[in-house]
N, C-alpha and C positions, 0 to 999 in steps of 0.2 A: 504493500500500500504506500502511497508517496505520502512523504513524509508529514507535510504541510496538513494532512488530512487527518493522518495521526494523530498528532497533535491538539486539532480540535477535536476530536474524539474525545481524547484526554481529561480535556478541561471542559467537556460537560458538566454541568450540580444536575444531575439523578434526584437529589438528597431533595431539592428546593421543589417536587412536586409533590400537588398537594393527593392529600388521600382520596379525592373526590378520583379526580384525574388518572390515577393508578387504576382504581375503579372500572372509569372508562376504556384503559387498555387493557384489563384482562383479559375479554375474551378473544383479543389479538393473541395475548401469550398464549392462552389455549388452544386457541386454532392452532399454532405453530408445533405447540409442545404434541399435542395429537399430535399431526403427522410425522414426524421426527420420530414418535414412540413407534409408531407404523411402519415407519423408512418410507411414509412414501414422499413425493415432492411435494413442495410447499409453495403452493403461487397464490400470489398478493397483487390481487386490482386494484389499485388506488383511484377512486373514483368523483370527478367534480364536474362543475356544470360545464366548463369548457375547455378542461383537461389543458391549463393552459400556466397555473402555476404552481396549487399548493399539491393539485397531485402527483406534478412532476417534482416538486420538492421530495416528498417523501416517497415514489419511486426507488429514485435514485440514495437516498437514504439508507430505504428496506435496503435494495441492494445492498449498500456500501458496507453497514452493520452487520447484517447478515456473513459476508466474509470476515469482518472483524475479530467476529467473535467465532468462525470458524462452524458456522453451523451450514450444512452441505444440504444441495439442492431445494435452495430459497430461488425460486423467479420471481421477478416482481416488474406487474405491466401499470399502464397508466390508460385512463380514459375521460369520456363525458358524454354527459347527453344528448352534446352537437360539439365537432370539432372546428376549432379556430386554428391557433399557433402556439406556441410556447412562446411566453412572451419575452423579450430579450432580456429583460431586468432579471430575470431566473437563472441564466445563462452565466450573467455576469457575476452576481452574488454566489455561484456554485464555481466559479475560473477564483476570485480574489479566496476562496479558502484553499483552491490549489486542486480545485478538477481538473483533469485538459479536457475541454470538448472540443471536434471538429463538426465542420458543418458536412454535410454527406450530400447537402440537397439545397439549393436555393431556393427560391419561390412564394407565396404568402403560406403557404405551411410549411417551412423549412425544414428537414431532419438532422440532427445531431447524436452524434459517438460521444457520450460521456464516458471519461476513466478515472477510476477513481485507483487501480492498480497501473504498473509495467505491465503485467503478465495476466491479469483478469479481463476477461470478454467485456468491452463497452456497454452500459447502458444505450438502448437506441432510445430516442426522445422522440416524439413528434406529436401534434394534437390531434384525434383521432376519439370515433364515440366509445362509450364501454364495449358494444359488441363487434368490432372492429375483428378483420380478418385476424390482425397480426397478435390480439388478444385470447387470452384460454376461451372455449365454449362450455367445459364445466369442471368441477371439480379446485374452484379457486374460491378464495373469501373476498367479497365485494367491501372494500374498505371505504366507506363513504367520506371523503375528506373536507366537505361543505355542506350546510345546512340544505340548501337551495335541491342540491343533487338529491340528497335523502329525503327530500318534501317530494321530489319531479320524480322521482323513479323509487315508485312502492314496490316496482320487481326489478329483478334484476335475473333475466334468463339464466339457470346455468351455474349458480350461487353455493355454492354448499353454506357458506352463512355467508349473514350480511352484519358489517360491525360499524357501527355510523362511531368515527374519532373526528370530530369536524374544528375547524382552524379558521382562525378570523382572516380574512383574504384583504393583502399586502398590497390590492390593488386600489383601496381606498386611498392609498400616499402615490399613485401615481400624480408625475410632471408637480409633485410640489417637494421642496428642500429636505422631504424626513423619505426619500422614496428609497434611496439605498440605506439608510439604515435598518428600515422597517422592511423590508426584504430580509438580509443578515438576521436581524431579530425575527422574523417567522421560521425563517430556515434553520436556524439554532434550537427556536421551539420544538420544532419538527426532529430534528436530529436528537434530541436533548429525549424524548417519547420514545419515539422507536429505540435509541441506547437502550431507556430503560425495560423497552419489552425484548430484544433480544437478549440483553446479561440477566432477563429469567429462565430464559432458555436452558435446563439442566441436560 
């Protein structure tokens, strides 16, 4: 894992979440912890209305975590109810903590190779709906990452659970002076959760 990313890991506070919130991510750990007890894979849809930043935050998160902690066959996809783009402020807050992304694809939906290893397979990024080809058809936990997504989509085809962990969206500070901090501060959030449900991971 390159270093820089390390590092933030590190200095997660786990400790500063409240009991509510723990609460809320249990039955992520347990989904997880099943199938791991199982051997079987373990895929995590991260799901928002425009699959355009908090579920690509914690995509690429699951992912990253998931190697951290050395827990084996974790995929983890992204989606929404209608696909837009990833929006660039995502991009960038995930490069200044020491991602490399490349762009794989121009155009108003761009595609991106996040790495968060040398040697570990790229995160692919791109905005696309939940039931998207390049997402599972079943046998995944529908991780609802915004309110919006979990009021709009009561089903979710294909589910084996559905875990609503929902994040106040970072797009309220766009084009005003708090947008890149309040980006970093959601993605910290995000990162700072998911630590804490993979190091339950026994």
């Amino acid at each position: 894992m390159y270093q820089n990313i390390k590092e933030v890991i590190e200095s997660l506070k786990m400790d500063n979440l409240s009991t509510e919130r723990k609460s809320v991510l249990q039955p992520l750990i347990d989904f997880i912890q099943q199938k791991k007890n199982k051997e079987e894979d373990i895929r995590l849809n991260f799901i928002c209305t425009h699959n355009s930043r908090r579920s690509h935050l914690s995509q690429i998160w699951a992912q990253t975590l998931a190697h951290h902690f050395n827990i084996k066959n974790v995929f983890c996809y992204s989606g929404g109810t209608e696909a837009t783009a990833m929006f660039p402020m995502v991009g960038e807050t995930l490069s200044n903590i020491g991602f490399k992304i490349d762009t794989l694809s121009e155009g108003k939906n761009p595609v991106y190779a996040v790495k968060f290893s040398e040697n570990e397979h790229p995160v692919i990024c791109f905005s696309k709906t939940y039931d998207d080809d390049f997402n599972p058809t079943s046998e995944f936990a529908a991780i609802m990452t915004c309110s919006n997504a979990d009021v709009g989509c009561p089903f979710i085809a294909g589910a084996e659970k559905r875990i609503p962990i929902t994040f106040e969206d970072p797009k309220a500070f766009d084009n005003t002076p708090l947008q890149k901090e309040k980006y970093h501060e959601r993605s910290l959030q995000i990162a700072t959760e998911l630590c804490y449900v993979f190091s339950q991971i026994k």
